[in-house]
N, CA, C and O atoms as a GROMACS GRO file, in nm:
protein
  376
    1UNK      N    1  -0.477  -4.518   1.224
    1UNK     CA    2  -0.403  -4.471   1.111
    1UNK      C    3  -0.304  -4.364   1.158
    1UNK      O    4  -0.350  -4.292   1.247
    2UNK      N    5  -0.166  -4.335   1.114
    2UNK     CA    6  -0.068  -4.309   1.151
    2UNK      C    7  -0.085  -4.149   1.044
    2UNK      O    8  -0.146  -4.141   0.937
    3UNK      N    9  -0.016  -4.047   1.110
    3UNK     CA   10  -0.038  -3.929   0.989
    3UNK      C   11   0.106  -3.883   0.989
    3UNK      O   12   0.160  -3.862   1.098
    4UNK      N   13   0.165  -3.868   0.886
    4UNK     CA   14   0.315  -3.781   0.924
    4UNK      C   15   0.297  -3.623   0.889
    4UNK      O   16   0.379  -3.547   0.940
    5UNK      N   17   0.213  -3.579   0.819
    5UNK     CA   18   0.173  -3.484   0.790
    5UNK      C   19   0.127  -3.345   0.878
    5UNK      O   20   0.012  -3.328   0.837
    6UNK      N   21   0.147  -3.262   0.954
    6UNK     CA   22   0.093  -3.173   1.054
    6UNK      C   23   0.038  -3.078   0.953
    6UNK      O   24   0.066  -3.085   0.833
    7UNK      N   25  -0.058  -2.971   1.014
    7UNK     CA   26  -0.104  -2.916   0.982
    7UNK      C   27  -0.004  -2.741   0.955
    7UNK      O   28  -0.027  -2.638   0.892
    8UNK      N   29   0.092  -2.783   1.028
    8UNK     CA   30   0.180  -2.632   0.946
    8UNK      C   31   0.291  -2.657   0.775
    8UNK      O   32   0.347  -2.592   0.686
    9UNK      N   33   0.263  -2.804   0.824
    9UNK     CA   34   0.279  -2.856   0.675
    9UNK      C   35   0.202  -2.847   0.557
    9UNK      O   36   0.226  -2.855   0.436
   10UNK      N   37   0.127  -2.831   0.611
   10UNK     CA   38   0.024  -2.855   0.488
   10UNK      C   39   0.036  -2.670   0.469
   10UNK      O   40   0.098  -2.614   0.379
   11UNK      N   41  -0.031  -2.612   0.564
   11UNK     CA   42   0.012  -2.475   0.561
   11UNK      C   43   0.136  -2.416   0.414
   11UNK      O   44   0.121  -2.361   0.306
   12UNK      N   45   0.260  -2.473   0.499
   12UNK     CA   46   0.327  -2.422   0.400
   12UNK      C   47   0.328  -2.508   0.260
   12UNK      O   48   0.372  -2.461   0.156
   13UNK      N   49   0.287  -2.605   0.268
   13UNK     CA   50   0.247  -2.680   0.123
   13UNK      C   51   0.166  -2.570   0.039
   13UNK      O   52   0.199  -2.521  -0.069
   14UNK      N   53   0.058  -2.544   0.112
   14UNK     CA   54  -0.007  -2.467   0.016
   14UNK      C   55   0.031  -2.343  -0.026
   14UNK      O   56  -0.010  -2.296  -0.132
   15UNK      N   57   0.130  -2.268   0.073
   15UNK     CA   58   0.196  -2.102   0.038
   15UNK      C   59   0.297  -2.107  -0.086
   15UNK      O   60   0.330  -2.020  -0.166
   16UNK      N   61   0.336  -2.249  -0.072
   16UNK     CA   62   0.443  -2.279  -0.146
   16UNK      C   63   0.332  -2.295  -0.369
   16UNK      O   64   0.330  -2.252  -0.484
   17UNK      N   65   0.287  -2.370  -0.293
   17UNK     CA   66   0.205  -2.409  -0.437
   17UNK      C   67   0.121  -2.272  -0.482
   17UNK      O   68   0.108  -2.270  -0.604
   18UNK      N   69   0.054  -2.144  -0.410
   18UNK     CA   70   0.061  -2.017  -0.443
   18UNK      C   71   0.114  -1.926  -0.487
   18UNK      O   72   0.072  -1.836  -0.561
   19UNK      N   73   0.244  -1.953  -0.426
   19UNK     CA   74   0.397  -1.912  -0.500
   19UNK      C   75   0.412  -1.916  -0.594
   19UNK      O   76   0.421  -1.814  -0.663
   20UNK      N   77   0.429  -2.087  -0.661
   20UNK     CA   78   0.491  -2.121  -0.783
   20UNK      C   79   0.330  -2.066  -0.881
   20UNK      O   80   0.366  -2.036  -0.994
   21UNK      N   81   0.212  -2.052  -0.869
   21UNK     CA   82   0.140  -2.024  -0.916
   21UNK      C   83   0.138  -1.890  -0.954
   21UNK      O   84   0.113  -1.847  -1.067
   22UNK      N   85   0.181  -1.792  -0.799
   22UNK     CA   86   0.190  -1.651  -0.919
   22UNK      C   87   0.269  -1.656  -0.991
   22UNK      O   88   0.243  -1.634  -1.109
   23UNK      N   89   0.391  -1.686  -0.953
   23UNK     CA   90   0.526  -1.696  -1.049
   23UNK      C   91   0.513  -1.770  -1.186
   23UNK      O   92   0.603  -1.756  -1.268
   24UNK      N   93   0.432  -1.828  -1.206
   24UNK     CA   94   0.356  -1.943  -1.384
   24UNK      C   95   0.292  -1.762  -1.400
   24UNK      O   96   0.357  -1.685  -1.470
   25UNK      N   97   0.201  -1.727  -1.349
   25UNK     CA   98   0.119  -1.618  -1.407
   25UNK      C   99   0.180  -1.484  -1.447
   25UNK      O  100   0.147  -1.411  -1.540
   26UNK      N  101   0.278  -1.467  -1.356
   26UNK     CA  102   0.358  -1.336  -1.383
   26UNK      C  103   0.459  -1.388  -1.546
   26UNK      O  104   0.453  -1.345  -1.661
   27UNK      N  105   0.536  -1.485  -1.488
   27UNK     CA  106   0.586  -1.555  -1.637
   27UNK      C  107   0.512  -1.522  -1.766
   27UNK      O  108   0.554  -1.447  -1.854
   28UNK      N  109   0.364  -1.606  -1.768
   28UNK     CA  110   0.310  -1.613  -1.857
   28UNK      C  111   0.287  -1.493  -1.919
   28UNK      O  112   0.316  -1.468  -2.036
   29UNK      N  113   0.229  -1.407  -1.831
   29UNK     CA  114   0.233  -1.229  -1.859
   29UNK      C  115   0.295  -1.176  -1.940
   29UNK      O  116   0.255  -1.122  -2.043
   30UNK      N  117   0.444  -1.194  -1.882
   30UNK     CA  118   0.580  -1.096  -1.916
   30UNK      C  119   0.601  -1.207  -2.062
   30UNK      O  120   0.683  -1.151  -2.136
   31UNK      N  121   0.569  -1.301  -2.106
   31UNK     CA  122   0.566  -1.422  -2.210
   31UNK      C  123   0.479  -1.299  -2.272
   31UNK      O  124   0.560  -1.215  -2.309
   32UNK      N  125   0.371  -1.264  -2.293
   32UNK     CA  126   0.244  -1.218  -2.384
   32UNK      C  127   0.330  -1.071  -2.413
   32UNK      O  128   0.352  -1.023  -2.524
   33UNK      N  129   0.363  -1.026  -2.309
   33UNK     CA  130   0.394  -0.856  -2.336
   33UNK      C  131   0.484  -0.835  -2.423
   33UNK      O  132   0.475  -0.741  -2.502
   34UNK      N  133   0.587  -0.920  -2.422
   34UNK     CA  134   0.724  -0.965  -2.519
   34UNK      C  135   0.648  -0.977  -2.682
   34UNK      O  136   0.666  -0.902  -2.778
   35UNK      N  137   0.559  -1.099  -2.670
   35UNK     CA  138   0.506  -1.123  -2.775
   35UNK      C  139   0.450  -0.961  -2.832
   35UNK      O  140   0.515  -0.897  -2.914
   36UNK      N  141   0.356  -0.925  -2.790
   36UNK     CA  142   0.234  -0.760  -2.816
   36UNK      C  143   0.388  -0.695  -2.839
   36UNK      O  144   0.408  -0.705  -2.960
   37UNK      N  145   0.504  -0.636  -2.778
   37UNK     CA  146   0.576  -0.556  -2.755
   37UNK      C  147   0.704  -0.597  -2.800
   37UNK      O  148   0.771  -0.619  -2.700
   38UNK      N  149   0.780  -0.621  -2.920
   38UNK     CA  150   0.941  -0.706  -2.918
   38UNK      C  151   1.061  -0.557  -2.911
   38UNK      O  152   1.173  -0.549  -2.860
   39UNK      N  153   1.007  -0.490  -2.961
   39UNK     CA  154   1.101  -0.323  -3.006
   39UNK      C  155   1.129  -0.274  -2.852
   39UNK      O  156   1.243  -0.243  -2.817
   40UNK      N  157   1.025  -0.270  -2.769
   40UNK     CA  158   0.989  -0.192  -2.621
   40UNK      C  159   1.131  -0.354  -2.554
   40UNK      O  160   1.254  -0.348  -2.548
   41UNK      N  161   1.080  -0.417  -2.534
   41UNK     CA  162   1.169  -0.535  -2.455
   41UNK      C  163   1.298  -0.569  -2.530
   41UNK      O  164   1.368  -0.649  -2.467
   42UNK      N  165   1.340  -0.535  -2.632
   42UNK     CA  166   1.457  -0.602  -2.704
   42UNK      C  167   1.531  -0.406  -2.651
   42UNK      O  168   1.645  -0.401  -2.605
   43UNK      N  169   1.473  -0.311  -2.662
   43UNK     CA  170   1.547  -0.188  -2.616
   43UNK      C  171   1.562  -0.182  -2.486
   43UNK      O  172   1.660  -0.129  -2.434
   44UNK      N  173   1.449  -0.245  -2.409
   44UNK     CA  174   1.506  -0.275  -2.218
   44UNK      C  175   1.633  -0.395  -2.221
   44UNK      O  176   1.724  -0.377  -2.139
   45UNK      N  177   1.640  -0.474  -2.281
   45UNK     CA  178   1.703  -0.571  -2.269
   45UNK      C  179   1.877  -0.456  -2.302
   45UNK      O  180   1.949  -0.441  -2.203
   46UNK      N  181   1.902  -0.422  -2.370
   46UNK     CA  182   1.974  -0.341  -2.489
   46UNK      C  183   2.024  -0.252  -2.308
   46UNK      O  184   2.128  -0.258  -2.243
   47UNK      N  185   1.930  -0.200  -2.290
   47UNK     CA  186   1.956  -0.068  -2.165
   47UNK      C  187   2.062  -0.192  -2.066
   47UNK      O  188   2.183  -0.193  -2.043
   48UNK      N  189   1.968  -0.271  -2.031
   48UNK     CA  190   2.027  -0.341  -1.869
   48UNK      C  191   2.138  -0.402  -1.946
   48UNK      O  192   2.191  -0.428  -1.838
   49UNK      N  193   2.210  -0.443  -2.020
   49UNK     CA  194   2.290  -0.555  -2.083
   49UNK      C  195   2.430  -0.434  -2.093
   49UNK      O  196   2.543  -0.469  -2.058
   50UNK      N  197   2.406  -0.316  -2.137
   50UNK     CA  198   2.484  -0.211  -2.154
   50UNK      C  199   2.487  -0.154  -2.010
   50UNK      O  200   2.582  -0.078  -1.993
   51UNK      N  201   2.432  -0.166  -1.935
   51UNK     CA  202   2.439  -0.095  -1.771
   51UNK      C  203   2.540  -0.166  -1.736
   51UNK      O  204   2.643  -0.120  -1.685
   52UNK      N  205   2.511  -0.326  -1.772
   52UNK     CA  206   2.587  -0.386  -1.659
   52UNK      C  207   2.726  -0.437  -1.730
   52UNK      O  208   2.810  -0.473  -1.647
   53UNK      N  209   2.767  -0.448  -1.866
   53UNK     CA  210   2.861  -0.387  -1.924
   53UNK      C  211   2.999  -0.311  -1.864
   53UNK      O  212   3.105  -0.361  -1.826
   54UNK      N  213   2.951  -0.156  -1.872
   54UNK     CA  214   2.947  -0.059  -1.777
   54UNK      C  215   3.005  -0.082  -1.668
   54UNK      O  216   3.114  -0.030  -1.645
   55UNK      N  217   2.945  -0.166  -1.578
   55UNK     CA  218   2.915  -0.181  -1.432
   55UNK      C  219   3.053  -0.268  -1.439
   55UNK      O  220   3.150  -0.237  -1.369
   56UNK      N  221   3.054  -0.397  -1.542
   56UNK     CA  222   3.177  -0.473  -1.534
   56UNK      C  223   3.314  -0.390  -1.522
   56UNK      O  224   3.389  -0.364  -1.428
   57UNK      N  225   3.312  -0.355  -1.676
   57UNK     CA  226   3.460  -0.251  -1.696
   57UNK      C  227   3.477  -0.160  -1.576
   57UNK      O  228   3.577  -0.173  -1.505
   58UNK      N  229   3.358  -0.041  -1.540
   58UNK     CA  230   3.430   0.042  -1.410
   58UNK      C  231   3.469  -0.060  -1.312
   58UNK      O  232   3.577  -0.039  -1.256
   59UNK      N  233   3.406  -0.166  -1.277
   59UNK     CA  234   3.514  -0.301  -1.141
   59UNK      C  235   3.619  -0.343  -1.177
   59UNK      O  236   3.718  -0.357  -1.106
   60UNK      N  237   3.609  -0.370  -1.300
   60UNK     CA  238   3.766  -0.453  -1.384
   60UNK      C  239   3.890  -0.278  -1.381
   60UNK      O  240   4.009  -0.288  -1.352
   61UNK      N  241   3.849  -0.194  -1.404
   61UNK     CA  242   3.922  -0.068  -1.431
   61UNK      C  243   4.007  -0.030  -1.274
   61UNK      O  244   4.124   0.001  -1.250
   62UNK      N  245   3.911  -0.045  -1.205
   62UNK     CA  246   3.924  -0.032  -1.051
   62UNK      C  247   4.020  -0.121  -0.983
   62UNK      O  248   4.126  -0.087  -0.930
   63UNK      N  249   3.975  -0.229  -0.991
   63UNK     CA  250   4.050  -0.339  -0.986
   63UNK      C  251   4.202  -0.340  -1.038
   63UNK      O  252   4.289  -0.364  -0.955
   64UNK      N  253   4.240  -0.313  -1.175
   64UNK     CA  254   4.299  -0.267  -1.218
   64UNK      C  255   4.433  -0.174  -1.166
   64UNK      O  256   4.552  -0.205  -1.161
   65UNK      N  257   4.349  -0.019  -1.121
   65UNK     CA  258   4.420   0.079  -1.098
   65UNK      C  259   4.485  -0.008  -0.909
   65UNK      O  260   4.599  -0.031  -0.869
   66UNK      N  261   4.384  -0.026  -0.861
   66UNK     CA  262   4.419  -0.060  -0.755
   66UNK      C  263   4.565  -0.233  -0.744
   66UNK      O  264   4.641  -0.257  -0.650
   67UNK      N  265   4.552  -0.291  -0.841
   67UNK     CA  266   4.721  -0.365  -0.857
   67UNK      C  267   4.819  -0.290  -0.887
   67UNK      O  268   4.934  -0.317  -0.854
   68UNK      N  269   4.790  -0.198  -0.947
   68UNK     CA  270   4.942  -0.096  -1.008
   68UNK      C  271   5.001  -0.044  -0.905
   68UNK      O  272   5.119  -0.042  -0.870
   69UNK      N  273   4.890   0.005  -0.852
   69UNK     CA  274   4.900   0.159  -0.678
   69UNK      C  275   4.989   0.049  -0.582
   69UNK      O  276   5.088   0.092  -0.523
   70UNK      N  277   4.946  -0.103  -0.569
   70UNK     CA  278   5.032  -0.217  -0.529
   70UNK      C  279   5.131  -0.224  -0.504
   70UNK      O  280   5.203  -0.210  -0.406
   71UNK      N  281   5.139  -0.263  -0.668
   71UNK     CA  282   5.267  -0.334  -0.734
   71UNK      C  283   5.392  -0.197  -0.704
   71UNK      O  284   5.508  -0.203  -0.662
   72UNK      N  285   5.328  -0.111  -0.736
   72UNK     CA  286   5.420   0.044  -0.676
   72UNK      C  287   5.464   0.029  -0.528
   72UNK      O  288   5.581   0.005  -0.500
   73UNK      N  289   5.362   0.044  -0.429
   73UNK     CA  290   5.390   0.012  -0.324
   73UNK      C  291   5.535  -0.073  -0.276
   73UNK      O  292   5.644  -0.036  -0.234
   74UNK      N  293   5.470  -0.211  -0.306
   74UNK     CA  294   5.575  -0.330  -0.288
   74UNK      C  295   5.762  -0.268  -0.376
   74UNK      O  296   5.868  -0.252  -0.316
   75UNK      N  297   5.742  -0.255  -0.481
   75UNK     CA  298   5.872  -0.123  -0.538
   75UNK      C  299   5.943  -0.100  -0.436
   75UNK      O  300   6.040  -0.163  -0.394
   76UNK      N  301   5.876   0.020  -0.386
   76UNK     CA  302   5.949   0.109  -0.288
   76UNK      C  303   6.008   0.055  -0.169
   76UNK      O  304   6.109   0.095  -0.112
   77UNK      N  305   5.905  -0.075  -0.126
   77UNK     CA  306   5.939  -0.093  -0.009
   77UNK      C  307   6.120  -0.204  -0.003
   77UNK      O  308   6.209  -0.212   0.082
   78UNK      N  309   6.097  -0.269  -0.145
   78UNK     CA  310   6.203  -0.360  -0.160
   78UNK      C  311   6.322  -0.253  -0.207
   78UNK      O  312   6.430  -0.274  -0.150
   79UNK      N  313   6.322  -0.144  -0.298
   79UNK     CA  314   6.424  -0.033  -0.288
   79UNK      C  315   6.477   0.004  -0.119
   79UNK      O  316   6.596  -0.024  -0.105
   80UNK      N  317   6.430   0.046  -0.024
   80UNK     CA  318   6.442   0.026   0.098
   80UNK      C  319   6.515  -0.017   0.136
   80UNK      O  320   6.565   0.041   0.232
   81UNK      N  321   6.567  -0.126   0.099
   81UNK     CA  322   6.664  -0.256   0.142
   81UNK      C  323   6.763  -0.244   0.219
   81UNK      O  324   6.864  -0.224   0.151
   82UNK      N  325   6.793  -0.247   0.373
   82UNK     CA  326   6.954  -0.180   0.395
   82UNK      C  327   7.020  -0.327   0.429
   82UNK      O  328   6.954  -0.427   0.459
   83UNK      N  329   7.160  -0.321   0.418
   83UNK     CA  330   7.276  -0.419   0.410
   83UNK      C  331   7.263  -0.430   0.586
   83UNK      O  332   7.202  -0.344   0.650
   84UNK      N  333   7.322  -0.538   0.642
   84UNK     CA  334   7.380  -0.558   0.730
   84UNK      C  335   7.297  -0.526   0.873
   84UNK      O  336   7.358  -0.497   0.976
   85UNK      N  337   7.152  -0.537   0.866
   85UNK     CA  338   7.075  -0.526   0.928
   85UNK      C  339   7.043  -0.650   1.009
   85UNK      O  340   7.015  -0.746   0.937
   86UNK      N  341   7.039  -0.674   1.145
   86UNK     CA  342   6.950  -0.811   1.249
   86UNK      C  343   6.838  -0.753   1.303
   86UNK      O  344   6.812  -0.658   1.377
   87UNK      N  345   6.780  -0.842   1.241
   87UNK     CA  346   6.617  -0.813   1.333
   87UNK      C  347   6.669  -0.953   1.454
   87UNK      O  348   6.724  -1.060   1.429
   88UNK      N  349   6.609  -0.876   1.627
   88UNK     CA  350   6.664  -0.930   1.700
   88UNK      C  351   6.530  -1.031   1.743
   88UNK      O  352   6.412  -0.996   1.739
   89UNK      N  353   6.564  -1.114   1.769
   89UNK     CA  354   6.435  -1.200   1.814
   89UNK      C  355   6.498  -1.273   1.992
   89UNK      O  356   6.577  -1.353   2.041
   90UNK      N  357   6.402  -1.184   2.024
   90UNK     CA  358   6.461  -1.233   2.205
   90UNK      C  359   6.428  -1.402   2.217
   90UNK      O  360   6.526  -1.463   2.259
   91UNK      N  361   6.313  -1.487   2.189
   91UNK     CA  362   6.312  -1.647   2.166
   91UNK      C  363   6.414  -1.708   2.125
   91UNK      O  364   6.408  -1.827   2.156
   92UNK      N  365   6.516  -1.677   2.063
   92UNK     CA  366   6.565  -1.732   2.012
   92UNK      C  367   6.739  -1.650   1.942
   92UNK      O  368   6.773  -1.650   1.824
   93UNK      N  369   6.815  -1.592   2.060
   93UNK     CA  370   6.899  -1.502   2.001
   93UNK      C  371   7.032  -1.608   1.980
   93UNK      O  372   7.060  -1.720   2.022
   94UNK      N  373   7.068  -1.553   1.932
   94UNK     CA  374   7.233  -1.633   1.873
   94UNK      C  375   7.338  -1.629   1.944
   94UNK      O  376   7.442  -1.681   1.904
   0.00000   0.00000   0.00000
């Protein structure tokens, strides 16, 4: 009889199926505490949802300031402009 199966397979077969097992139990848990608790978890929910809110606008704000500081940049540099200028390129001179 032929086996394809090794024994570090099976190994991680089973770490794997432990895994998904705490993870059903912790679930189920945080499932019951919600239920016992809706005021306590609907005000955590309320906290992290407003953090990250927050967290958006100061990146979008940032983001933001940092195209203007840019768009300024690029301005100045095209004011700059002088007439009658060759940039010399030794490859290839005229």
């Amino acid at each position: 009889m032929l086996r394809f199966v090794t024994n570090s397979m099976m190994g991680g077969g089973k770490n794997l199926i432990s895994g998904i097992i705490v993870c059903g139990l912790f679930l189920i848990g945080f499932g019951v505490m919600i239920l016992a608790f809706p005021e306590i978890f609907a005000l955590l929910a309320a906290i992290v949802f407003f953090i990250m809110g927050a967290g958006c606008f100061a990146t979008a704000w940032k983001i933001y300031l940092a195209g203007r500081k840019f768009r300024k940049m690029t301005q100045d540099v095209t004011e700059a402009f002088r007439e009658n200028v060759r940039v010399r390129d030794e490859e290839n001179e005229l």
